[in-house]
C-alpha angles and dihedrals in degrees: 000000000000118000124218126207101240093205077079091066122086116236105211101159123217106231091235085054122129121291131182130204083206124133107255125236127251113271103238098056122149127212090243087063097058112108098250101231122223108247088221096064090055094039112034123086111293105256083242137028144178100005105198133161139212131270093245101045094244096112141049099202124188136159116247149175113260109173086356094293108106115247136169121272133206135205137159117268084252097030114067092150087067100059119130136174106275089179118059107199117159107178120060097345133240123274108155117074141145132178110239118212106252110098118285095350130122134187115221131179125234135165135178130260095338094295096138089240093134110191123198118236132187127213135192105211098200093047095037085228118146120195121188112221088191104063096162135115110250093356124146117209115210107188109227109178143013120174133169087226091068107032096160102069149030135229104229128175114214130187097198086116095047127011088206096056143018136235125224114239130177102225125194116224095222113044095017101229125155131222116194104241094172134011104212104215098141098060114258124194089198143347129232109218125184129217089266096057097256121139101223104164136022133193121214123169134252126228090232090059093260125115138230121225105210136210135193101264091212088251100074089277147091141272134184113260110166126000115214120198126225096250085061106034094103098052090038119087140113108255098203139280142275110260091248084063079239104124144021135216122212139166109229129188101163118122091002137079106239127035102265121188118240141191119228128205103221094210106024093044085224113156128198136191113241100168144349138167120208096214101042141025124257105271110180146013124222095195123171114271082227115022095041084222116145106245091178155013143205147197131176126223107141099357127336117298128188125222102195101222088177108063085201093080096029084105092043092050087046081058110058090043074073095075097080145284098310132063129299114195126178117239107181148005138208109240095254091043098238100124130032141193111232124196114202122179136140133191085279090041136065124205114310115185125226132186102213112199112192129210140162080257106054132300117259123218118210108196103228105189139297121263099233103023091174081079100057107122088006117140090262120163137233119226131233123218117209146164117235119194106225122210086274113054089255114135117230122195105214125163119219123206123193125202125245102255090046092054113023099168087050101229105133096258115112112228099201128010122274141186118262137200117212101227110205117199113232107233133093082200096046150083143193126259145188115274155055108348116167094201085052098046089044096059089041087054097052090051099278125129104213126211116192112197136219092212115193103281100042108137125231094063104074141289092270093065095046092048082053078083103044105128092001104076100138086001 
């Protein structure tokens, strides 16, 4: 690796970049006074993960360590300190869970050995009883649907019929019975399902790389509804449906630059343009937990943004801008959206969990806990987003992090020169963006400025800027 002197870069800061309430550190600090801190605490399982609750409110939910295999923990909505595992796997953990809709049950994912066969389980949290709705030799479950019109079931594909594609079941919570929803015999890559069950939409591969959106043709079969090409396969897809089965919501790239979000009239066909940025593709969707209806919408160009497309949570989103200089995302939402999970963190801080309880007078957040408490007060660094000009002209967006002794009032301005590592993302579908990375903190810590690069080709700026690498990757 060749280290560059990072007194050679040019700071100039963004005005979103990190920025840190922390207590600075004396000026004349010296590497040697910098708090070494433990890889493990950078690099082991969070003590906490995807926090979620349940629709009705009733339940907290994360995924922990017990015996040091990560597992799914349960606590009631106003007592986290009783938590406890609910799940007792003991080979390569659970990371994958999500509350249904049907009282005190959750869905979680497993599979054996490592062997990707994820089957799909259902607990009952109150009972302890876990029922497996995949009940096959070498299967792999893929969940559907979930709707709160229908609590009681699931939609599940299985591949027990045929390993190469998977047929669509209805399957009850309870009893685990299946009932065949669709027989896949035309090879479909995935199926669209609405609130109300129906399969509206399905997606099947072309041989040139492109995909086929398909549509019922009326007579139990398929027509073509939207092609997409191959150069656009991975920024095209239908995002879901209002409740009503009204509208769709699809990301859309063809014939444009940046990935822009969309509404579909099901039956029209009209489409209609609900956000772009001309700098970034679209990156995530806020929708209602009833109405389906997108609230909100992000991209992400120096670091995620949100445009409110709701005024009713325009306050709410305010809100949570209040916890402090990094991103705050929401995670989950009571049914009636009273109550949400927040999940705050920043380059110098790792996940911290929040319980948001809205009301006409003001939300009120309820910090839960952090995800790597360990870290807490440890001499973590914030991050600094910039825009470098290459040879060319071309703009990359990098971020620079200094560590602590170069830049103890932790504004971005190195006070002496210090070694850097240039940190280059894998891919070649990937970029880098704003917040915690453990790598990143572990060289700061050590003495290393860090700059993580944008190269020509990173994705989420366009599709000019990805084809900038067409026929040059590791040219």
């Amino acid at each position: 690796m060749r280290y560059l002197p990072v007194a050679l870069l040019s700071c100039a800061l963004a005005a979103c970049g990190g920025h840190s309430e922390e207590t600075t550190l004396p000026a004349s600090v010296s590497l040697a006074d910098v708090e070494l801190i433990p890889r493990e605490l950078l690099f082991g399982n969070p003590e906490r993960a995807n926090v979620q609750i349940s629709p009705d409110g009733r339940y907290l939910s994360w995924v922990a360590a017990v015996g040091g295999v990560l597992n799914v923990w349960v606590a009631p909505a106003d007592d986290v300190g009783a938590g406890r595992p609910v799940t007792t796997d003991d080979g390569r953990g659970i990371r994958q869970y999500f509350w249904s809709y049907r009282p005190d049950t959750l869905l979680y994912l497993r599979d054996t050995g490592g062997d990707e066969n994820f089957h799909v389980h259902a607990l009952d949290v109150a009972t302890g009883e876990s029922r497996d709705l995949t009940p096959y030799p070498d299967v792999r479950g893929i969940v559907y649907g979930l709707s709160h019109l229908h609590p009681e079931a699931v939609l599940i594909g299985m591949n027990d019929r045929d390993a190469r594609w998977h047929d669509l079941y209805r399957v009850d919570l309870a009893s685990g019975e299946r009932t065949l929803v669709e027989r896949n015999t035309q090879q479909i890559g995935s199926y669209l399902t609405d609130a109300d069950f129906r399969v509206r939409l399905a997606v099947r591969a072309r041989p040139d790389g492109g995909q086929d959106v398909l549509q019922r043709d009326g007579r139990g079969g398929w027509v073509v509804r939207e092609k997409v090409p191959f150069e656009d396969y991975l920024t095209t897809r239908y995002q879901g449906f209002t409740t009503d089965g009204a509208l769709a919501y699809m990301l859309d790239s063809r014939g444009r630059n940046t990935v822009a979000l969309y509404s579909v009239h099901l039956e029209s066909s009209e489409k209609t343009l609900v956000f772009e940025d001309m700098r970034a593709d679209v990156s995530n969707l806020l929708a209602h937990p009833r109405t389906g209806q997108v609230q909100a919408v992000a991209s992400n160009y120096l670091r995620e943004e949100w445009k409110v497309l709701d005024p009713s949570i325009a306050a709410d989103l305010a809100r949570l801008d209040e916890i402090g200089p990094g991103v705050a995302s929401v995670t989950a939402r009571t049914l009636d959206d009273s109550t949400w999970i927040v999940t705050y963190s920043a380059a110098e801080t790792p996940a911290v969990y929040y319980r948001y309880d809205r009301s006409d007078s003001g939300g009120e957040l309820t910090r839960l806990f952090p995800s790597r408490p360990a870290l807490e007060g440890k001499p973590l660094v914030p991050q600094w987003p910039q825009e470098i000009t290459a040879r060319d002209g071309l703009t990359l967006v990098s971020y620079l992090t200094l560590p602590p002794h170069a830049d103890p009032e932790r504004d971005g301005q190195p006070n002496e020169p210090a070694p850097m590592v240039l940190y280059v993302h894998g891919g070649p579908w990937s970029r880098d963006h704003y917040g915690w990375d453990g790598t990143v903190q572990w060289l700061a810590n050590r003495g290393y400025a860090v700059l993580s690069v944008n190269y020509r080709g990173s994705t989420g700026f366009g599709q000019e800027f990805g084809n900038r690498s067409n026929r040059e990757r590791a040219g």
